[in-house]
C-alpha positions as a Markdown table, in Angstrom:
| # | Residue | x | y | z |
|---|---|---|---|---|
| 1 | Unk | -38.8 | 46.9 | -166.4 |
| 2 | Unk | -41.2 | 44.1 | -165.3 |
| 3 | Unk | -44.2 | 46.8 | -165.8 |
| 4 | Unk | -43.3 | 47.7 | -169.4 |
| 5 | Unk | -42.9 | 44.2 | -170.0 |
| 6 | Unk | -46.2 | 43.4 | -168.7 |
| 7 | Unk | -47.8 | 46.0 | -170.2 |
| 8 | Unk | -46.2 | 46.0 | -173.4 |
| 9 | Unk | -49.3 | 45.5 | -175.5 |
| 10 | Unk | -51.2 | 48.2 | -173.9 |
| 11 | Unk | -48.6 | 51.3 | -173.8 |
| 12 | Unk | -47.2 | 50.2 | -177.3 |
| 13 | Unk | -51.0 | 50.5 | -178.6 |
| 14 | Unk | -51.3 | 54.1 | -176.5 |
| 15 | Unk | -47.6 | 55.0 | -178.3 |
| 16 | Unk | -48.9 | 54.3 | -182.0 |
| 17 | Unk | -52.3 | 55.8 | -181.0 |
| 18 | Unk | -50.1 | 59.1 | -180.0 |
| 19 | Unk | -47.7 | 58.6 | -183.5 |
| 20 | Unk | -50.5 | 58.5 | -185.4 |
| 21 | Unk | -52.9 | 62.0 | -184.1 |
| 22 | Unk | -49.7 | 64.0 | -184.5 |
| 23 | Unk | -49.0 | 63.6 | -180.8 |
| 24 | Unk | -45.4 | 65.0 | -181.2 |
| 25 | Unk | -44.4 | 66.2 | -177.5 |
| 26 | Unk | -45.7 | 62.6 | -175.9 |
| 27 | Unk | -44.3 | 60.9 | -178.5 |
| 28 | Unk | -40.8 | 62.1 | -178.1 |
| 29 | Unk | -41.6 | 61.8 | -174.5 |
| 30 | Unk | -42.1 | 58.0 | -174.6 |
| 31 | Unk | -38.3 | 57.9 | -176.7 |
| 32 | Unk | -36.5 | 59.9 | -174.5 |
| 33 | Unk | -37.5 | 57.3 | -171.5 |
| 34 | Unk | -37.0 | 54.0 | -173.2 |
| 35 | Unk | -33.9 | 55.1 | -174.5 |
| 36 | Unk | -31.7 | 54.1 | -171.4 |
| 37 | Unk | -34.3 | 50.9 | -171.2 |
| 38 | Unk | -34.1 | 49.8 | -174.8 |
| 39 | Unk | -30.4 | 47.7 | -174.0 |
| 40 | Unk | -31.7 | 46.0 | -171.4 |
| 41 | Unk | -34.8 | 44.6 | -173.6 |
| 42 | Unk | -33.1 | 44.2 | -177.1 |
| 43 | Unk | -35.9 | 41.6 | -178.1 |
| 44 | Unk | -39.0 | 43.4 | -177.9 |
| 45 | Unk | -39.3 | 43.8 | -181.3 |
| 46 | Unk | -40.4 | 47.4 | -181.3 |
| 47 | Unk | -37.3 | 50.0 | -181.3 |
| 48 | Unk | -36.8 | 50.5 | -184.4 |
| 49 | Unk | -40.5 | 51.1 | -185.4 |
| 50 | Unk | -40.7 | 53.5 | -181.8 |
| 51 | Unk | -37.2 | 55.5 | -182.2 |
| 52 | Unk | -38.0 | 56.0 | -185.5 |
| 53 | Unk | -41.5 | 57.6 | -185.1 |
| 54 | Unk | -39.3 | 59.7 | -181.9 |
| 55 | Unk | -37.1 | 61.1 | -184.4 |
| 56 | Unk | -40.3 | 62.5 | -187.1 |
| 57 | Unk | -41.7 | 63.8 | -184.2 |
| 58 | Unk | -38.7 | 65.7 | -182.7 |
| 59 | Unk | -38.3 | 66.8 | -186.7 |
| 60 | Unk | -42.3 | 68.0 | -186.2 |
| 61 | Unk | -41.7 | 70.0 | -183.5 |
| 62 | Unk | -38.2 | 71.7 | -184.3 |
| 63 | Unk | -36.6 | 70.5 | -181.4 |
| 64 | Unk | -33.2 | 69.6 | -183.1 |
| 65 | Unk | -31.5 | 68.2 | -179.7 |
| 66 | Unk | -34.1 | 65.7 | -179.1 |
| 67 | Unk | -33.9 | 64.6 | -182.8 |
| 68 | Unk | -30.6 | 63.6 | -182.7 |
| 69 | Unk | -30.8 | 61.6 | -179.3 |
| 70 | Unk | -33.5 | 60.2 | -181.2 |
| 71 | Unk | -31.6 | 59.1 | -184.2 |
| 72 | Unk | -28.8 | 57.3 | -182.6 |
| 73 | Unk | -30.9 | 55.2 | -180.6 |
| 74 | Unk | -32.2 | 54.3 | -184.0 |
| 75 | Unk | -29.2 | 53.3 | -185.1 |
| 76 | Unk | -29.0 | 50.9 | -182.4 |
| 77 | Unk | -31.9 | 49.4 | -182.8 |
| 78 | Unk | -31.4 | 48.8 | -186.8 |
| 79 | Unk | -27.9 | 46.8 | -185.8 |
| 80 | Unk | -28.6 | 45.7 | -182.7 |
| 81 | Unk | -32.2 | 44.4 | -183.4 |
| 82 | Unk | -32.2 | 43.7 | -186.7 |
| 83 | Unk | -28.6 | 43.7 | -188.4 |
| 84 | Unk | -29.6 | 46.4 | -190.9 |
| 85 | Unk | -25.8 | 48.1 | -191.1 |
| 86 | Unk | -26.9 | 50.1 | -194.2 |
| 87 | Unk | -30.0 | 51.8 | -191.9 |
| 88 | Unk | -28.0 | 51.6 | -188.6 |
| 89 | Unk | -25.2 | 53.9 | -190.9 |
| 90 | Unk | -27.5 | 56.0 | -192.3 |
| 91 | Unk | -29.1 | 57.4 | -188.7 |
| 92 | Unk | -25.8 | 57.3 | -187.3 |
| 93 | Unk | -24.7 | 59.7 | -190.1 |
| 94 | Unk | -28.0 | 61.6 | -189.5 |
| 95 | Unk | -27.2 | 62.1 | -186.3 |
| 96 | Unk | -23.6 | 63.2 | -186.4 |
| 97 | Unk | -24.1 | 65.9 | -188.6 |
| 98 | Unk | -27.0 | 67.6 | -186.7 |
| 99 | Unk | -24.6 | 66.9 | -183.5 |
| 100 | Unk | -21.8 | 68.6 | -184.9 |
| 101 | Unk | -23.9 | 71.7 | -186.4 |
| 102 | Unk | -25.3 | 72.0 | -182.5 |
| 103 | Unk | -22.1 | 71.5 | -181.2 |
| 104 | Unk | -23.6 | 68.6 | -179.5 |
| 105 | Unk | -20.0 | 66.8 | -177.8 |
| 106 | Unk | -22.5 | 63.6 | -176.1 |
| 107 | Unk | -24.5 | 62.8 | -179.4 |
| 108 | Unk | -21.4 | 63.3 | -181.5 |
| 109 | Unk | -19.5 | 60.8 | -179.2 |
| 110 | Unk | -22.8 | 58.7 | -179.7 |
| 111 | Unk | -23.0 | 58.7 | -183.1 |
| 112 | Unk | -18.8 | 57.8 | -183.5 |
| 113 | Unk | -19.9 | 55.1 | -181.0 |
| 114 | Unk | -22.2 | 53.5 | -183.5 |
| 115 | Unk | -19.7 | 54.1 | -186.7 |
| 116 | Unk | -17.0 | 52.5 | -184.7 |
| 117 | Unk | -19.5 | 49.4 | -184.2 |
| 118 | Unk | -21.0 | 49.3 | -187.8 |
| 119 | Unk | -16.9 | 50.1 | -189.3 |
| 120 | Unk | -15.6 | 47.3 | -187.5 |
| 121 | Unk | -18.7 | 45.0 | -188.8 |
| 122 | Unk | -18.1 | 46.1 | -192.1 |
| 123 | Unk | -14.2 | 44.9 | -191.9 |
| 124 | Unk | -12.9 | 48.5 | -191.2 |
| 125 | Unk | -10.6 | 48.3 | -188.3 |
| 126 | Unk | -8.9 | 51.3 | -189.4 |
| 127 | Unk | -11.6 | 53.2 | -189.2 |
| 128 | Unk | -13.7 | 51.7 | -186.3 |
| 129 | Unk | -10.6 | 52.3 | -183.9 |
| 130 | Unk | -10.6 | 55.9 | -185.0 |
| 131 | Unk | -14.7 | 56.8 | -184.3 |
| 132 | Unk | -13.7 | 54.7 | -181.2 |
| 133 | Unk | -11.3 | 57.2 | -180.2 |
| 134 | Unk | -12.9 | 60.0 | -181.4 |
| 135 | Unk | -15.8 | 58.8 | -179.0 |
| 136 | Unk | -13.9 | 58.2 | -175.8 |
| 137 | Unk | -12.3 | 61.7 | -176.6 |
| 138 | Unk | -15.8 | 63.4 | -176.8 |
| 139 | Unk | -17.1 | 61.6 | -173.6 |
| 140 | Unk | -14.1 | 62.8 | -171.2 |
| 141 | Unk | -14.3 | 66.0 | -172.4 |
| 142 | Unk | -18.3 | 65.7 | -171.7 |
| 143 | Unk | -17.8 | 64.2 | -168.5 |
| 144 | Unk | -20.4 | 61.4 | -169.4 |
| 145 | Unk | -19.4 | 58.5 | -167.7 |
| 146 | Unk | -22.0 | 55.9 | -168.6 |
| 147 | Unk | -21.0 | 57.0 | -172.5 |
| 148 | Unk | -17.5 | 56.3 | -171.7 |
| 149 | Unk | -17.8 | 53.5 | -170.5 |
| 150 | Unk | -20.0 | 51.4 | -173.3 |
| 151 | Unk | -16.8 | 53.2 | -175.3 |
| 152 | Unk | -14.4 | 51.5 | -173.5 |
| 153 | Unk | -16.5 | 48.1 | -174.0 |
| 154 | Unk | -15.5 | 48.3 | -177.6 |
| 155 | Unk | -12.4 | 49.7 | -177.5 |
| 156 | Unk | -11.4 | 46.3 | -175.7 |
| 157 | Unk | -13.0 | 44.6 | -178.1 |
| 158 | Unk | -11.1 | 46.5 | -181.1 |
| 159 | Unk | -7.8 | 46.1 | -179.0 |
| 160 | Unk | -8.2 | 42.3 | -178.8 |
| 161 | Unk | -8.5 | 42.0 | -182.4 |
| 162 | Unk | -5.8 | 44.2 | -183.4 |
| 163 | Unk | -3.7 | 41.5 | -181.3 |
| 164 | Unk | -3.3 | 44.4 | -178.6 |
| 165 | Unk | -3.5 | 42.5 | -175.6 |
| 166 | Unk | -1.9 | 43.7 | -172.9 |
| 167 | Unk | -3.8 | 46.9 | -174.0 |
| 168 | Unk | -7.1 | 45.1 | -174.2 |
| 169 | Unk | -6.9 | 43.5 | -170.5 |
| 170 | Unk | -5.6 | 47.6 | -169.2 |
| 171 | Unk | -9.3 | 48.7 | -170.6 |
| 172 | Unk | -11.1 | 46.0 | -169.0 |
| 173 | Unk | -9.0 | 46.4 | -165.7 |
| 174 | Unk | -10.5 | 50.8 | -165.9 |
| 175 | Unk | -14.1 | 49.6 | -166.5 |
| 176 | Unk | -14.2 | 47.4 | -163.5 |
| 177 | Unk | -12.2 | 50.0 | -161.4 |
| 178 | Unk | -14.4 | 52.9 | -162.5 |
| 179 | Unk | -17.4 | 51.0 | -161.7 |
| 180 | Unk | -16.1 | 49.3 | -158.4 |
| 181 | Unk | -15.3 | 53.3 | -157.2 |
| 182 | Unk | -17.2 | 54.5 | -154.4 |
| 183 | Unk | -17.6 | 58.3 | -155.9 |
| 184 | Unk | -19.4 | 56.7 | -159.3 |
| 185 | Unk | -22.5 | 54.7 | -156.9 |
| 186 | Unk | -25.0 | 57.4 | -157.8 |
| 187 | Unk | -23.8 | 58.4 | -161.6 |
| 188 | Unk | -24.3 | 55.0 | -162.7 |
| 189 | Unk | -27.5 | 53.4 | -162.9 |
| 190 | Unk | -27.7 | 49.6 | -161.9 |
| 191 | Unk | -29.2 | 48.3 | -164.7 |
| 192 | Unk | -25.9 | 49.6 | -166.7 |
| 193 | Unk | -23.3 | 49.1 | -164.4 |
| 194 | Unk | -24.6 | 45.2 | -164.3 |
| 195 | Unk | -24.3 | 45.2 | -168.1 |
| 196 | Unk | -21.5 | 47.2 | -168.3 |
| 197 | Unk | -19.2 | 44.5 | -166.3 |
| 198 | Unk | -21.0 | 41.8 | -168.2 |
| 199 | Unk | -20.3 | 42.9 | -171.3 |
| 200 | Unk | -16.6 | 44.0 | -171.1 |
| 201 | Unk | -16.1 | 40.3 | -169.6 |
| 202 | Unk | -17.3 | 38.9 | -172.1 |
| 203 | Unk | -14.8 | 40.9 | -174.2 |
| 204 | Unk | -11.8 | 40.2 | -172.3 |
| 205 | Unk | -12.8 | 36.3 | -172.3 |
| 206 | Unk | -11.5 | 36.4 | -175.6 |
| 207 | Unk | -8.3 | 36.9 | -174.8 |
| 208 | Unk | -7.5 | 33.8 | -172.7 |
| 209 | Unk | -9.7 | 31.8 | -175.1 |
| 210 | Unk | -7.2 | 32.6 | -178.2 |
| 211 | Unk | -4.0 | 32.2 | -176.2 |
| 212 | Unk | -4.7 | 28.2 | -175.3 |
| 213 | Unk | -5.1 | 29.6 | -171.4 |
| 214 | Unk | -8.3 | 27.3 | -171.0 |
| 215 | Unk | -8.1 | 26.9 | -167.6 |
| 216 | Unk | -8.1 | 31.0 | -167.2 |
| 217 | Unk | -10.9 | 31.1 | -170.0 |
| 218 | Unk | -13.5 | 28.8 | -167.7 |
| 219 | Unk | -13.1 | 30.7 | -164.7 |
| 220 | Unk | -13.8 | 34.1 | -166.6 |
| 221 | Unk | -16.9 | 33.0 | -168.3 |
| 222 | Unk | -18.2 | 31.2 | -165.4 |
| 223 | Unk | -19.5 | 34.3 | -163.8 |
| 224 | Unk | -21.2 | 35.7 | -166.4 |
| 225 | Unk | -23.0 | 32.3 | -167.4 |
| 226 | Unk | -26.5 | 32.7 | -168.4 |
| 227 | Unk | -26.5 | 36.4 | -167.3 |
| 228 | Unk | -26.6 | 38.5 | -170.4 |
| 229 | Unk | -29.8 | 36.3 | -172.1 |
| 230 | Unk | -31.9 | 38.4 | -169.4 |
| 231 | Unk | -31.2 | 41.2 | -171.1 |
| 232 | Unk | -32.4 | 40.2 | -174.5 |
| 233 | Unk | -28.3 | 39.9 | -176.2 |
| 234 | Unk | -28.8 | 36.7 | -177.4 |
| 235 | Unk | -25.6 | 36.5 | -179.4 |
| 236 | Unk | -23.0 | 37.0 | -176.8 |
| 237 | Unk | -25.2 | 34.5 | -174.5 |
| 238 | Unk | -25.1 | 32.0 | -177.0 |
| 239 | Unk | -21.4 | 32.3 | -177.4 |
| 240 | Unk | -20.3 | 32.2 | -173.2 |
| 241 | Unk | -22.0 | 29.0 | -173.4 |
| 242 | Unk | -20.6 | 27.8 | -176.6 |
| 243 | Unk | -16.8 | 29.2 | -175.9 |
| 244 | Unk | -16.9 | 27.8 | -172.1 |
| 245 | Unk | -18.1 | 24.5 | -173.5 |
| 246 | Unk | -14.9 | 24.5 | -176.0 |
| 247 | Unk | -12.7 | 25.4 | -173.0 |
| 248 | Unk | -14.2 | 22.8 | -170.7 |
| 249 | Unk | -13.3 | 19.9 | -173.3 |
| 250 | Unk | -10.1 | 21.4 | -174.0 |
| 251 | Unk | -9.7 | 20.6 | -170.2 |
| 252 | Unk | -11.2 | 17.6 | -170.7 |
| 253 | Unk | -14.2 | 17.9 | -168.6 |
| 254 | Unk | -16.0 | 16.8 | -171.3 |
| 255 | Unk | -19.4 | 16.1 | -169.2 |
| 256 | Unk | -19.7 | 19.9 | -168.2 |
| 257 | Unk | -18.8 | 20.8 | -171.5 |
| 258 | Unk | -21.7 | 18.9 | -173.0 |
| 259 | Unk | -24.1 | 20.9 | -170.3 |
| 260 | Unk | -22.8 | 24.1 | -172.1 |
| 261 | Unk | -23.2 | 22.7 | -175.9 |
| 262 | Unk | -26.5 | 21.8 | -175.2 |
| 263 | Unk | -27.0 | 25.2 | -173.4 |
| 264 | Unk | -26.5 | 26.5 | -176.5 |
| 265 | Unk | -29.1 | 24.8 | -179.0 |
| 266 | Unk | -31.7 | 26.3 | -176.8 |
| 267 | Unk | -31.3 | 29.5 | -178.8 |
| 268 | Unk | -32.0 | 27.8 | -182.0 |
| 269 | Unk | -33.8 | 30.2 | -183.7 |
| 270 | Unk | -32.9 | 33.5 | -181.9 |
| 271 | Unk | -29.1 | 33.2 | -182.7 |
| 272 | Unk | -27.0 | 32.5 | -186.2 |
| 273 | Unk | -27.6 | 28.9 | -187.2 |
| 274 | Unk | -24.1 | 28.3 | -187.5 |
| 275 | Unk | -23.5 | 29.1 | -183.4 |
| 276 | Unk | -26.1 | 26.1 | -183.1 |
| 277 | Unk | -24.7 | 23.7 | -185.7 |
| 278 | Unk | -21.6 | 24.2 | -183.7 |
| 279 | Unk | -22.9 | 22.6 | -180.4 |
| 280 | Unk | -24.8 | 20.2 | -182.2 |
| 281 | Unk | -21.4 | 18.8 | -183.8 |
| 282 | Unk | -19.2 | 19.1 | -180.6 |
| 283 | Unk | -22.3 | 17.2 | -178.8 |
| 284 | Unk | -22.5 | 14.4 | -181.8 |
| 285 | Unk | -18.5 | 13.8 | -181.9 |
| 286 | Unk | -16.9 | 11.1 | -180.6 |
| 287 | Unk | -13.7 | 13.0 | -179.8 |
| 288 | Unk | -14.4 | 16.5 | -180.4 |
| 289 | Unk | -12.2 | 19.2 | -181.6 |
| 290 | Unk | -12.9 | 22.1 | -180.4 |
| 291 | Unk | -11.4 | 25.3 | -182.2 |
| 292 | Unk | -8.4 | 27.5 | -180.9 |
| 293 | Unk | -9.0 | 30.4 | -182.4 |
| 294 | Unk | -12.4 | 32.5 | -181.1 |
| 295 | Unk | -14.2 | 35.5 | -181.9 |
């Protein structure tokens, strides 16, 4: 990661170079291996433009499999990196029907993944818990494991919100326990079993955060302080610092919670304005307020 990041101008250069004489086979090539990097680097500014040009050239060249890998790391990148749901919807769909004409059981599970994602964006809970489901069901039955578990991620996620608690904390309890167990060392890459734990904590944290359990909320979050920002997910980094701040004064450690609020205005600019304005206020108030309900 450091050498792609250090080298980003040149091999981006060497990419578009390679999109532009037609080079099908090495562009493809270059998709296929930032595909399992692109999570960890959500801010380089480049996915959609690269997965994109990955996708036309698997088109070029026939090669229908690679086409559709191609197309739901596309629709990634259009939510994830730039918020575009209609885009991010439109690859997804792309990329299901191809999957299921191929008979493709890991891209179909892919492609519910996104649509459960982009469904539950859209208000949809219905039908976000169903492409959930439908996705965890396609990943057993593939036996794909580091599918699974991004599945289960927001399955606890969509649990929490459908006030399925109990439910919610059972999911995050099989993530850990699946990537704690010995016999998964060498099918899970570090790089995702680190964001893997980080991000289904930061799921779960919601659920001691929205029963008034504040104490339970701050020793949660703690962990995962200022841990998923190095992988480029701004958001959710913003938010540990804002929600742990909230819990701390709820406590009424109100110095530590000021260390958090001000943690958070140092995303000004590469988070939602209103997760700034937030801090700022709790920071300016003379007895804050902080909310009890989170999400």
């Amino acid at each position: 990661m450091h050498w792609l990041k250090a080298e980003h101008a040149n091999w981006l250069a060497a990419f578009r170079e390679a999109a532009a004489l037609g080079e099908h086979a090495e562009v493809g090539a270059v998709g296929a291996a930032m595909s399992p990097v692109s999570d960890h680097w959500v801010t380089a500014g480049h996915w959609v433009e690269l997965f994109d040009a990955a996708a036309r050239a698997a088109a070029a060249l026939g090669d229908t499999a690679a086409r559709t890998a191609h197309l739901n790391d596309l629709s990634w990148a259009h939510w994830v990196c730039e918020s575009d749901l209609p885009a991010a919807a439109e690859a997804a769909g792309a990329a299901l029907e191809l999957a299921r004409a191929t008979g493709a059981e890991v891209q179909q599970a892919r492609a519910h993944l996104r649509f459960s994602v982009l469904r539950d964006a859209d208000g949809d809970a219905a039908s976000a818990a169903e492409h959930c489901r439908k996705a965890l069901d396609l990943f057993i039955a593939a036996d794909e494991i580091n599918g699974y578990l991004p599945a289960c991620n927001v399955s606890i996620h969509l649990l929490r919100r459908a006030g399925r608690v109990d439910d919610a904390m059972a999911t995050h309890r099989e993530v850990m326990d699946v990537l704690g167990d010995p016999r998964n060392a060498a099918r899970i890459p570090e790089t995702t079993r680190v964001l893997t734990a980080l991000i289904a904590t930061y799921h779960v944290s919601l659920v001691p955060l929205n029963l008034g359990r504040w104490a339970e909320a701050v020793d949660v979050l703690l962990p995962i302080r200022g841990a998923l920002e190095t992988h480029g997910h701004h958001r959710p980094a913003a938010k540990v610092h804002l929600h742990l701040g909230h819990a701390l004064t709820h406590l009424g450690r109100r110095a530590e919670a000021e260390a958090e609020y001000r943690a958070v205005l140092a995303f000004a600019g590469r988070v939602a304005d209103e997760l700034v304005a937030e801090a700022r206020a709790a920071l300016a108030a003379d007895s804050p307020a902080p909310p009890t309900v989170f999400e």
